[in-house]
C-alpha positions in Angstrom: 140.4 120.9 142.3 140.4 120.3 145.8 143.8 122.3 146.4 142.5 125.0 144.0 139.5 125.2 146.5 141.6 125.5 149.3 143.7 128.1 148.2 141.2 130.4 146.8 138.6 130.5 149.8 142.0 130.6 152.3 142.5 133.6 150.4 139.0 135.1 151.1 139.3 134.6 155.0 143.1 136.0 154.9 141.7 139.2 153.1 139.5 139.6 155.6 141.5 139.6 158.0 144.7 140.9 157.3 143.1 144.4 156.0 140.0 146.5 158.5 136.7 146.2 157.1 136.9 148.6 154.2 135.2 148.3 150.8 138.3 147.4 149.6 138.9 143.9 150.2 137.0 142.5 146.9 140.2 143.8 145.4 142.0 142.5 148.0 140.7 139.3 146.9 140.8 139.6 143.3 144.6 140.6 143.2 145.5 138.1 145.6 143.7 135.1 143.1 145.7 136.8 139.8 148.9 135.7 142.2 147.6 132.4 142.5 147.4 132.2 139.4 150.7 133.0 139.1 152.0 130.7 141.4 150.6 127.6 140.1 153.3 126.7 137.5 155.5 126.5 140.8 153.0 125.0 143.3 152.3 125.6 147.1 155.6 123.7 148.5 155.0 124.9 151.8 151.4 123.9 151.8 152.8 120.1 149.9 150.7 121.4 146.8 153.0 120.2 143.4 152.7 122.4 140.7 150.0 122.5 139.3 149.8 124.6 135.6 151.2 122.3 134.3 149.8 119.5 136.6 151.8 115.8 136.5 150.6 113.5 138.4 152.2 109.7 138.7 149.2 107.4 140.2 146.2 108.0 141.6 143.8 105.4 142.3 140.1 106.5 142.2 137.0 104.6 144.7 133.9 106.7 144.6 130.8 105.7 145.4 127.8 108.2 145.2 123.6 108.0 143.7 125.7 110.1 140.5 128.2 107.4 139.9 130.0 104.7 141.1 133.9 104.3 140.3 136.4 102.5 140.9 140.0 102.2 138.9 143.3 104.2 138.8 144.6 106.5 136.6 148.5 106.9 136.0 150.7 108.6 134.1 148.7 111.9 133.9 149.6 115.6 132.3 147.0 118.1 131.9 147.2 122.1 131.1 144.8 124.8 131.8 144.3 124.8 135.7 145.5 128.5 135.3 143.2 129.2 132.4 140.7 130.5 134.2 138.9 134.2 134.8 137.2 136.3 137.5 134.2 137.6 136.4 132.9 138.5 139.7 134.6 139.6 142.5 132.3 141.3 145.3 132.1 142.4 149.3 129.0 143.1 151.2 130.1 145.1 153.9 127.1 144.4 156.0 126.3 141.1 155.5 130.2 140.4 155.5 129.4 138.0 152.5 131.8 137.6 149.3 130.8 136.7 146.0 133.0 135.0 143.7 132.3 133.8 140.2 135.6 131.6 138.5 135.3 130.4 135.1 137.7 127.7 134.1 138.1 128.1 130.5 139.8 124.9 129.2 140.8 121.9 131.5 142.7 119.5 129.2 143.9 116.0 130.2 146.5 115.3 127.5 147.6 112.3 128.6 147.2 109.7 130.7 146.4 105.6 131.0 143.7 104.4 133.0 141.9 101.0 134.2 138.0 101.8 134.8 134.8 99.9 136.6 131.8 102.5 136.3 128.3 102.5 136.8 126.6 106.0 135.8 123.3 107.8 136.2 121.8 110.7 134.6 118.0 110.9 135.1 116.4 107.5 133.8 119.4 106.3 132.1 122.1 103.7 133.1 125.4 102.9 132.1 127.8 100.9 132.7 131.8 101.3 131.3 135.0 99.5 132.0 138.3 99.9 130.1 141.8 100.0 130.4 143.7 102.5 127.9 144.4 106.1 127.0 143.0 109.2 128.6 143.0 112.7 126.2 140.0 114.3 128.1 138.8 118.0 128.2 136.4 120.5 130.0 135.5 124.1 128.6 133.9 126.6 130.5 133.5 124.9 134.0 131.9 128.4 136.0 131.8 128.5 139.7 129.5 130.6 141.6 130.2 130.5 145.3 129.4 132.9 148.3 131.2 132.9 152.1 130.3 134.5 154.8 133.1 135.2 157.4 133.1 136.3 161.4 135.9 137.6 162.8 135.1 137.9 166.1 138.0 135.8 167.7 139.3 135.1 164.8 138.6 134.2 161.0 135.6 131.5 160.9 133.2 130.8 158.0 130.0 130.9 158.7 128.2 130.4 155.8 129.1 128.6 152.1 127.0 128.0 148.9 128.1 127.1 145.7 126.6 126.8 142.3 128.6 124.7 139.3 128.0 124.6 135.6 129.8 123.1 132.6 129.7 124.9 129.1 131.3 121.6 127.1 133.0 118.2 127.7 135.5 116.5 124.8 136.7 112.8 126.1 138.9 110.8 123.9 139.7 107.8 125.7 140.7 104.7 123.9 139.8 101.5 125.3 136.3 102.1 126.7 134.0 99.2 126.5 130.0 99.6 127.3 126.9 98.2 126.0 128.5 96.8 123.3 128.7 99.9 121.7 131.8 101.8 119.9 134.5 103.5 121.4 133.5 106.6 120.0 129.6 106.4 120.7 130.9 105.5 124.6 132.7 108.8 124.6 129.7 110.8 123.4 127.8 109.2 125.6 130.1 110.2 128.5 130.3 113.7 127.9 126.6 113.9 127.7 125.8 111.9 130.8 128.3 114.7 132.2 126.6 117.8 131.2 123.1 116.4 131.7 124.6 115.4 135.4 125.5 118.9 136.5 122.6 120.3 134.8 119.9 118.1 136.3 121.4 117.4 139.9 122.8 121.2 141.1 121.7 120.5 144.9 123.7 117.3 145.1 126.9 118.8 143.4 126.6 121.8 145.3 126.6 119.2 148.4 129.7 117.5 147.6 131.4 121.1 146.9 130.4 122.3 150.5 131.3 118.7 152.1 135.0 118.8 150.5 135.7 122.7 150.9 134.0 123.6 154.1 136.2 121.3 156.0 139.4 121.6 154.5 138.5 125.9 154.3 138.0 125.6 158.3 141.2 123.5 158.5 143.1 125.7 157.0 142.0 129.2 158.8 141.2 127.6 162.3 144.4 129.3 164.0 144.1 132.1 162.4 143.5 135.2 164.8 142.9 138.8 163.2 146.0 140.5 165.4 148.5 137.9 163.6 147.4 139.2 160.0 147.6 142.5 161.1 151.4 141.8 162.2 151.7 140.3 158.6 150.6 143.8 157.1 153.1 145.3 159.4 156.0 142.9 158.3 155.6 143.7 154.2 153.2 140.7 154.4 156.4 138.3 154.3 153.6 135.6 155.2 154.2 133.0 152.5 157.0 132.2 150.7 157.6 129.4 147.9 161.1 128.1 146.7 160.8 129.3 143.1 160.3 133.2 142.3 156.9 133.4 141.3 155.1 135.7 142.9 153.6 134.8 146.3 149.8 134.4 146.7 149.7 137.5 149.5 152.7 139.9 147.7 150.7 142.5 145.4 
């Protein structure tokens, strides 16, 4: 997620800038996400991104500690499908307030496979639960929609000024083996996870919204700090031969 997030609001700040203000660069923006799309069976070689539709993933161990949840364990072994599966429903510029407005929805995330080892404590209003296990992950996640707004300068170059975010979750399947909790069954654990998961995001928006802006904001700035509007112009005048990957898909500023 956090290379998706990269990617898409480097895109914003690049449209910006690489076209004059014009009531044009929503679809700017909106073509430039459909080649993202496209990209990410290849990945972002350039940018160290793997592919990432499908995504494979070897090890990864996982140490968070936040008032949500607390975590800490690995997961190995992973495939998941569907980091492409996902729409733009909106896609809008305000000219004046020099403000986009994006709304993604990520139809179906789907962790196929995978083996984990787990320590968790989880919270979701007055409820508690703890969960460890070692086994099998087959996890899903319909309908994930993100709302998010950016509000760009461009004096002296690109800089965001401004970033909110809204998250919601329409459904959550988990069938992972192995879970034990409370003494209770493996399948009652799992039900019990996908509803402390929806009843997270519905009942603590401000704090998830905070952990969106603290991951994106700096990596977005990261990203765009060199960027100076002349040297986006000079892309437009050079076919925009700004990004390249080593397969042929096509590139994330080429439409």
């Amino acid at each position: 997620m956090k290379f998706f997030t990269i990617f898409i609001f480097a895109i914003i700040g690049t449209s910006l800038a690489h076209k004059p203000i014009e009531f044009g660069i929503a679809d700017d923006v909106r073509a430039a996400i459909e080649n993202v799309k496209k990209q990410m069976p290849c990945g972002f070689p350039e940018h160290g991104i793997p592919p990432l539709a499908p995504f494979e993933h070897e090890f990864q161990s996982v140490e968070l500690e936040h008032d949500l949840v607390s975590i800490l364990g690995n997961i190995s072994n992973v495939f998941a499908i569907g980091a492409d599966n996902f729409d733009i429903r909106q896609c809008s510029f305000s000219l004046l307030k020099r403000t986009l407005t994006l709304e993604l929805n990520l139809n179906n995330f789907h962790v196929q496979r995978g083996n984990y080892v787990l320590d968790a404590l989880a919270f979701a209003g007055n409820r508690e639960l703890t969960i460890n296990g070692a086994g099998d992950v087959d996890f899903s996640i319909q309908n994930v929609n993100l709302k998010a707004t950016a509000k760009f300068g461009i004096i002296g170059g690109i800089n965001l000024q401004d970033f909110h975010s809204t998250l919601d979750v329409g459904s959550v399947k988990s069938q992972i083996t192995g879970l034990i909790g409370g003494g209770l069954p493996n399948d009652v654990i799992n039900s019990v996870i996908e509803e402390l998961i929806l009843t997270t995001v519905k009942d603590h928006r401000a704090e998830i919204s905070e952990i969106i802006k603290q991951v994106a904001v700096p990596l977005i700035e990261k990203f765009i700090k060199e960027m100076k509007f002349i040297d986006f112009m000079d892309v437009v005048t050079s076919n925009r031969n700004f990004y390249k990957s080593s397969c042929d898909k096509t590139s994330i500023f080429f439409y």
